[in-house]
N, C-alpha and C positions, 0 to 999 in steps of 0.2 A: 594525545592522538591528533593528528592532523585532518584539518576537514576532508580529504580526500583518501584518507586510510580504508572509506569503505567500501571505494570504487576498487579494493582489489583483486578480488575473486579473479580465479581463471576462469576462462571458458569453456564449456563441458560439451560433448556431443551426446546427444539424446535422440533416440531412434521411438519415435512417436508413431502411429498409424503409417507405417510402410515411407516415414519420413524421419532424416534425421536434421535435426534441429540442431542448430549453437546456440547453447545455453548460454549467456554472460551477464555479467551486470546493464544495469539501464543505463540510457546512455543519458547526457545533458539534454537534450529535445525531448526524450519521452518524456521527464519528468514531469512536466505540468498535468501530461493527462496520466501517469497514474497514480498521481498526487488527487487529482480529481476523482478518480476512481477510488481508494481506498478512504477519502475521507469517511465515507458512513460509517465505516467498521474501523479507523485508525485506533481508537482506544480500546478495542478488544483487541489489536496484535500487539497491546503493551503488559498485557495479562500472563502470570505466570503459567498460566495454562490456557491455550489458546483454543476456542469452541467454538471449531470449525463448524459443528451443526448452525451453530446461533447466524454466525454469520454466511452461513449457505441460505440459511431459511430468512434470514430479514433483509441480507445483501447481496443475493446470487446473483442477479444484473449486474453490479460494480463488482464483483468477486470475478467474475466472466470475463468482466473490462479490463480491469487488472492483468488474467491472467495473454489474454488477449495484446496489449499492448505489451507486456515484457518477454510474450516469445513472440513478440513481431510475427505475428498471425493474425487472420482476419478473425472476429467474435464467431463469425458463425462457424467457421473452421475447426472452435476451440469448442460450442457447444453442439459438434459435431463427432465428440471424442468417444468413445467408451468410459463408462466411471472410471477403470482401474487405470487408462490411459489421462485420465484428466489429472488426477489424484499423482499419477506418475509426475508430470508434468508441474504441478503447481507445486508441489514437493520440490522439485530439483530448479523452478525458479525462486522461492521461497530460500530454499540455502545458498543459493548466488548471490538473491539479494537479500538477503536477510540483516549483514551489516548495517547496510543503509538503511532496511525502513527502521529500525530498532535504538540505532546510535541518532541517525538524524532527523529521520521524519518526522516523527511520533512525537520527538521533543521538542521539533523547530512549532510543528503546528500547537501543541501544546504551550508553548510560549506566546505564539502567536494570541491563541486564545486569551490567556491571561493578560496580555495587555490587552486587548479589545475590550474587556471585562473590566477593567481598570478605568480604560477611555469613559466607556458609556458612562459606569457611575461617579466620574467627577462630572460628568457633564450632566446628569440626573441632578448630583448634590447643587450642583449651582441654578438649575428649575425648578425642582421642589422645594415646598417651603420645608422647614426643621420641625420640628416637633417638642421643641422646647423654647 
């Protein structure tokens, strides 16, 4: 797979609150903020069953961000929806991008992490004393 296989999706029109929206994948600019946005809950969208309660109820501000920066909408616009209209919406960006957060995100930050984890405790092992 090539690193840009997930940027394929087409673009979908979505008729949201008396608006129709263009669905597409995110572009290279948004990335950073909804990279920011979904860190709290990234490792529950790598779960084979995703619960969505869990992360409505622990990350609903970043859940909001998210859905906010990827239908290029303003936050308040977006917690401005009706449920079934929200629900509609994070759905059908959710499958556009879905690729992407799944093949790339999850495992670039996941990697990330692991070497972080790696850093600190060589650098740990050479402060503390040994125990033997």
């Amino acid at each position: 797979m090539s690193e840009f296989d997930a940027f394929g999706a087409q673009p979908t029109d979505l008729t949201i609150a008396d608006e129709t929206l263009v669905i597409s994948p995110i572009r290279v600019g948004e990335i950073p903020k909804i990279l920011s946005a979904i860190k709290p809950f990234s490792d529950q969208l790598m779960a084979d069953q995703i619960d969505w309660l869990a992360i409505v109820t622990q990350h609903g501000d970043s859940l909001l961000a998210a859905i906010a920066i990827a239908a290029r909408k303003p936050q308040d616009w977006v917690e401005a929806l009706s449920l079934d209209d929200a629900v509609t919406l994070a759905t059908a960006l959710f499958e556009v991008n879905a690729d992407f957060f799944v093949q790339r995100v999850v495992p670039t930050l996941q990697q990330a992490a692991g070497r972080i984890n790696t850093q600190i405790n060589d650098r740990l092992a050479g402060i503390l004393p040994s125990n033997g």
